[in-house]
DOVOKOL-134455 format. One record per residue (C-alpha): x negated, y, z; residue in three letters. Coordinates in steps of 0.1 Angstrom, whole numbers, plus 5000, padded with zeros to 4 digits. Layout:
BEGIN
<atom><xx>X</xx><yy>Y</yy><zz>Z</zz><res>ALA</res></atom>
...
REM end
This chain:
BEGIN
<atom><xx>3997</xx><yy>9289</yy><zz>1954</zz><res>UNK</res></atom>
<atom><xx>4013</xx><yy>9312</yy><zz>1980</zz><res>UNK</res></atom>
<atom><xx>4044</xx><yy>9327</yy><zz>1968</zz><res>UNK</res></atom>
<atom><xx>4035</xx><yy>9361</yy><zz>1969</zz><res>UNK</res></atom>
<atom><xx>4005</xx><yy>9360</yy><zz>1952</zz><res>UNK</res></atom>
<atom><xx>4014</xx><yy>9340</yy><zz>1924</zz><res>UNK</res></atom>
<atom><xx>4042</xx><yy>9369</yy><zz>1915</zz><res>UNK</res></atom>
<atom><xx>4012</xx><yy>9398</yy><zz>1920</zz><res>UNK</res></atom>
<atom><xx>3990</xx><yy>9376</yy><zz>1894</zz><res>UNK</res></atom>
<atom><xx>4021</xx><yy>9368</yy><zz>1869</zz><res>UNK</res></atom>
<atom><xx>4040</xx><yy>9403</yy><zz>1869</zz><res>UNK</res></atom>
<atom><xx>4022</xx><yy>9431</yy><zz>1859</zz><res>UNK</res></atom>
<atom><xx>4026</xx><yy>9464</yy><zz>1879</zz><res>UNK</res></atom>
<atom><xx>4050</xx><yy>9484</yy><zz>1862</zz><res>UNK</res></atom>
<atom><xx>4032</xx><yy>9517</yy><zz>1859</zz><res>UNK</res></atom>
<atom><xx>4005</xx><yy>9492</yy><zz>1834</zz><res>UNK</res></atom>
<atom><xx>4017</xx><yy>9489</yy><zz>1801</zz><res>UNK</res></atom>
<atom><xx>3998</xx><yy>9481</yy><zz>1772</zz><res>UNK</res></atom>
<atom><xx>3982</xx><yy>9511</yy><zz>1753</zz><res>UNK</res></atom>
<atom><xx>3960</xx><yy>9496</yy><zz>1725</zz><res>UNK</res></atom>
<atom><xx>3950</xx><yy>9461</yy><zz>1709</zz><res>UNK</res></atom>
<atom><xx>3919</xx><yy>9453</yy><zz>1691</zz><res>UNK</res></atom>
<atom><xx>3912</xx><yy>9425</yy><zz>1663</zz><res>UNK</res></atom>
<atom><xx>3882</xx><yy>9401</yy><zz>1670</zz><res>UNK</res></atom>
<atom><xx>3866</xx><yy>9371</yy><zz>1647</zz><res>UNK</res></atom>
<atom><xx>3871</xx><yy>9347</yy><zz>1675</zz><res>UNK</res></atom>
<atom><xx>3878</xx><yy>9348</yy><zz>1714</zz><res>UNK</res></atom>
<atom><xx>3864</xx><yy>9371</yy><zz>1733</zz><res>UNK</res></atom>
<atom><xx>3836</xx><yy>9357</yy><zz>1757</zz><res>UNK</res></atom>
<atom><xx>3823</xx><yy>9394</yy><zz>1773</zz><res>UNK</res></atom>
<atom><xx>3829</xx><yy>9429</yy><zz>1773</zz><res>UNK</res></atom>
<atom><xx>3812</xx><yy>9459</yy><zz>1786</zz><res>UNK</res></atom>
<atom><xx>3821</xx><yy>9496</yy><zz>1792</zz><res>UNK</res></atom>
<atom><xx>3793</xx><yy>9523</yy><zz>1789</zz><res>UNK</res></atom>
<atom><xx>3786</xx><yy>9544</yy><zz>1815</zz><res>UNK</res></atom>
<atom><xx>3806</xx><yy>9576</yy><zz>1803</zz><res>UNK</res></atom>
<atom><xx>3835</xx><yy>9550</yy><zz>1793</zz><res>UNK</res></atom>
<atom><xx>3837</xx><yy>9562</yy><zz>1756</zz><res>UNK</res></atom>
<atom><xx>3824</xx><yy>9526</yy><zz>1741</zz><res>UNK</res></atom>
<atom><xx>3838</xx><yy>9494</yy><zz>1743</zz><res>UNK</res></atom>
<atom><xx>3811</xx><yy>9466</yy><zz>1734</zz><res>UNK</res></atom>
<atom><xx>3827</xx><yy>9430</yy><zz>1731</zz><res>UNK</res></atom>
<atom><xx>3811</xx><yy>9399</yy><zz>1723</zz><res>UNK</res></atom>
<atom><xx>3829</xx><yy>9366</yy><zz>1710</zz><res>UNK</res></atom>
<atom><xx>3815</xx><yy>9327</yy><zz>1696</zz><res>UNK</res></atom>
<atom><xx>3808</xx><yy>9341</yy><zz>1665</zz><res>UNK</res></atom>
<atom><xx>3769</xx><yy>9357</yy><zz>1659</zz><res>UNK</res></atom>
<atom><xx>3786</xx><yy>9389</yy><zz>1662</zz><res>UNK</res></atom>
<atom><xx>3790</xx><yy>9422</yy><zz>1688</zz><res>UNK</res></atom>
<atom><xx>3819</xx><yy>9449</yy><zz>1681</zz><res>UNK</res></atom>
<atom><xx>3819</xx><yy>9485</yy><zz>1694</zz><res>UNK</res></atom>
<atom><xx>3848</xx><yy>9502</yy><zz>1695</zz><res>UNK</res></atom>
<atom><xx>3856</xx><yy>9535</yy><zz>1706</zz><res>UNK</res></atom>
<atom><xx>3883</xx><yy>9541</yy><zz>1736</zz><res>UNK</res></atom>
<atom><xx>3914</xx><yy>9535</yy><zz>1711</zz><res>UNK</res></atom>
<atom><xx>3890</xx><yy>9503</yy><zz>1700</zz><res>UNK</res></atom>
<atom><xx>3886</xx><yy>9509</yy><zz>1665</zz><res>UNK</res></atom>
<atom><xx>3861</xx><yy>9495</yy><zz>1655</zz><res>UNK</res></atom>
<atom><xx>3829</xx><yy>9517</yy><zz>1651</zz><res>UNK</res></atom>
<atom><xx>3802</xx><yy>9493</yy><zz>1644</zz><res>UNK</res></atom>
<atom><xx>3793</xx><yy>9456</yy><zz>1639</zz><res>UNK</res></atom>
<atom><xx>3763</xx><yy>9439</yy><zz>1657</zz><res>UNK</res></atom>
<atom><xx>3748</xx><yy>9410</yy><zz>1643</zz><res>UNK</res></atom>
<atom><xx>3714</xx><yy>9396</yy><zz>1655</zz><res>UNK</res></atom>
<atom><xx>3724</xx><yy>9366</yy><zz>1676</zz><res>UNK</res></atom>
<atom><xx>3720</xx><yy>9330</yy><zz>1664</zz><res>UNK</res></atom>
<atom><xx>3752</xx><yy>9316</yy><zz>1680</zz><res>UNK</res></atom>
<atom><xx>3779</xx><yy>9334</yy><zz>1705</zz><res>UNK</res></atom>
<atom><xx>3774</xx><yy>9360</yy><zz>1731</zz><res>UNK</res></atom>
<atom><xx>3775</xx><yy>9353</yy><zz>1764</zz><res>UNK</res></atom>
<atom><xx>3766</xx><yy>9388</yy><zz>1783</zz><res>UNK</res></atom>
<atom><xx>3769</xx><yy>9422</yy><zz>1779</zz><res>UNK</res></atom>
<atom><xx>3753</xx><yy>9449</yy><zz>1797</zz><res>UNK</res></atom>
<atom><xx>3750</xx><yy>9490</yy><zz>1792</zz><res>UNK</res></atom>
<atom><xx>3712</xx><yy>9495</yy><zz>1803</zz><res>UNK</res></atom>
<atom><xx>3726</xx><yy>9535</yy><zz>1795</zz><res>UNK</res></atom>
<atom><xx>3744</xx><yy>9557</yy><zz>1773</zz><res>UNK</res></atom>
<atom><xx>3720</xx><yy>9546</yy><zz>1745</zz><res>UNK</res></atom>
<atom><xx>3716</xx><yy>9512</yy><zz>1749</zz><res>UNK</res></atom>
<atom><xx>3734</xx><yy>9480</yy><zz>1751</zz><res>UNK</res></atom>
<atom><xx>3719</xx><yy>9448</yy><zz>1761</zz><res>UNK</res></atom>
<atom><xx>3731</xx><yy>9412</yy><zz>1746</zz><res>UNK</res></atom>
<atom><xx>3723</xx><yy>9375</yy><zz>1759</zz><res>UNK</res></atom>
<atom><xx>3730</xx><yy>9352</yy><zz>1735</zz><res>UNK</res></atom>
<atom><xx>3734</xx><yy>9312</yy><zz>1728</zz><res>UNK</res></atom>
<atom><xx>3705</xx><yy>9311</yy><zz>1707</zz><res>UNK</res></atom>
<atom><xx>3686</xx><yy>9318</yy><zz>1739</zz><res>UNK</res></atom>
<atom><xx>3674</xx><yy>9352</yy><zz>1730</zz><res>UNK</res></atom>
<atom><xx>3680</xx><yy>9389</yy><zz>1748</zz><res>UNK</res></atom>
<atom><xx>3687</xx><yy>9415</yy><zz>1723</zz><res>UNK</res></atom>
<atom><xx>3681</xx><yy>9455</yy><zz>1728</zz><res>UNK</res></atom>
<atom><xx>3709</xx><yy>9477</yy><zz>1707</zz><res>UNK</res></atom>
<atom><xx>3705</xx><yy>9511</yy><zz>1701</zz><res>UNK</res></atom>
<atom><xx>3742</xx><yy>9525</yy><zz>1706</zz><res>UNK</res></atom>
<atom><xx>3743</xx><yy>9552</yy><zz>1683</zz><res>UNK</res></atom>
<atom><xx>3729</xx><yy>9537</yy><zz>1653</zz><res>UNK</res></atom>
<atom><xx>3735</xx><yy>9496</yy><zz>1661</zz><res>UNK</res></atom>
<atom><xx>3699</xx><yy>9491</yy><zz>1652</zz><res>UNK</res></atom>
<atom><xx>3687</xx><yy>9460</yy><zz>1671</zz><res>UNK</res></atom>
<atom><xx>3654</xx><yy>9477</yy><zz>1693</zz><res>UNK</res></atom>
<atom><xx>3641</xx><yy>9445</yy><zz>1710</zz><res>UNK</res></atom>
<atom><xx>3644</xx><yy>9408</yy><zz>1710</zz><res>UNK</res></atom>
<atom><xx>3630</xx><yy>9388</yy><zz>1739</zz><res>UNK</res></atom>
<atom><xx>3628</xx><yy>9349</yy><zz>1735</zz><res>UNK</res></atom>
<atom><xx>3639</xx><yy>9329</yy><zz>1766</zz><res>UNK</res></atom>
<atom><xx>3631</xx><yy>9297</yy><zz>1778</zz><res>UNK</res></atom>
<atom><xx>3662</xx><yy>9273</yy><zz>1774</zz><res>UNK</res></atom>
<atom><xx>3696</xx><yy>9280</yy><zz>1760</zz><res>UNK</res></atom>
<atom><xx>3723</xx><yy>9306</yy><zz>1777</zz><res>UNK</res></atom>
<atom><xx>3702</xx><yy>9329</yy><zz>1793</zz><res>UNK</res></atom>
<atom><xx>3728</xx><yy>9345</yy><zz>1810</zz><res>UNK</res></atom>
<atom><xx>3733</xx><yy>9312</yy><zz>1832</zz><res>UNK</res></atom>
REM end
């Protein structure tokens, strides 16, 4: 690896420093940001989706996926889209964490 790139991916600018830290039930496999950057939704290998607010407490639980998550997309302010393992699509409403829609898709990781 060329020298000076390997020291720009190990040592972090100084002006970054760590603000806040979030528990998770597993590793984290996706993240998204909504569209006025006031939620944080991240998805893991559990059956599970966390929404956090911007000092990521924990706001909300999603659970409506078989397996793991593999994607995470705002569609707007009010929703949040979900691909998971189980092969499915899930629509979230934001606000309440109410699942709105589930599509079935052919095959398994429907985000690939």
């Amino acid at each position: 690896m060329d020298p000076d790139l390997e020291a720009f991916v190990r040592v972090p600018p100084p002006h970054l420093e760590l603000q806040h830290t979030a528990e998770l039930e597993d590793a984290c496999t996706c993240m998204a940001l909504s569209p006025d950057a006031q939620l944080l939704a991240a998805g893991t290998f559990k059956p599970s989706i966390g929404f956090f607010d911007l000092t990521l407490k924990l706001l909300r639980t999603l659970s409506g996926h078989a397996g793991g998550t593999n994607a995470l997309a705002f569609a707007d302010g009010a929703r949040l889209v979900s691909a998971g393992e189980d092969g499915h699509l899930a629509v979230w409403q934001s606000s309440s964490g109410s699942c709105l829609a589930r599509l079935e898709c052919e095959g398994t990781n429907v985000d690939k």
